[in-house]
N, C-alpha and C positions, 0 to 999 in steps of 0.2 A: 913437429916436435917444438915445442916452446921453447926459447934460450932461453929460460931457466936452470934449462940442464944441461947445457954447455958451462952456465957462471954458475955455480951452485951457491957462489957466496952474494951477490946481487940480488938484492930481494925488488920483487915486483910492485905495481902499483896496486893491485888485488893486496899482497902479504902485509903492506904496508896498510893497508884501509884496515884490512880484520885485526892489527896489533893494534892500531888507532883504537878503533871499537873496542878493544875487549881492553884495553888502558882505562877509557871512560867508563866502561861497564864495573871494571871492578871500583875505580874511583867514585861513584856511587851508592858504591854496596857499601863496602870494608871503611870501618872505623874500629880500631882496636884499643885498648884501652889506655891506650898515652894521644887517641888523637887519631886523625886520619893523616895516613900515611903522604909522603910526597909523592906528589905525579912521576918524578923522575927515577924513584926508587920503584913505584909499579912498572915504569916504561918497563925499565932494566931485565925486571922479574918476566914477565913477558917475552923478551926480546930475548932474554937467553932461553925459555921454553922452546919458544920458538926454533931457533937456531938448532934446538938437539931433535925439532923434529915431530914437538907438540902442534900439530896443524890443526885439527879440529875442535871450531869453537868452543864450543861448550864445556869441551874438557879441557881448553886453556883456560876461560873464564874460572872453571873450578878451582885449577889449582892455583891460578894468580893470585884467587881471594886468598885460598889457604895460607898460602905465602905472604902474602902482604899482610893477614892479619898475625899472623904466628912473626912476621919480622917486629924486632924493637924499631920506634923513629928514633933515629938519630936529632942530639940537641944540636941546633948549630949556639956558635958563641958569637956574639955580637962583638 
């Protein structure tokens, strides 16, 4: 049995390569119309998927894009 499921909140070296991937995957796709989104706003959207349990790529990838393109970018102010 993997200690995964001893830590359940430790994410592995695998969980962490597929959020990696499906970060840049959406980061390539999604540009919405104020712009392409920030890397750290996709991490986020991903990482809380994740977290509730979204493990299967494809259907991470889908809804990240969703999400990251339906989010407004935040302006930042200089």
């Amino acid at each position: 049995m993997p200690d995964r499921y001893f830590y359940p909140e430790i994410l592995s070296a695998d969980d962490l390569r597929l959020m990696h991937e499906t970060v840049r995957e959406v980061l390539s796709v999604v540009e919405n119309a104020n712009g392409a989104p920030e890397p750290e706003a996709v991490a986020r959207i991903v990482l809380r998927l994740y977290r509730i349990g979204l493990t299967d790529r494809d259907k991470l990838v889908q809804l990240a894009e969703l999400m990251a393109e339906s989010r407004p970018v935040q302006e930042t102010v200089s």
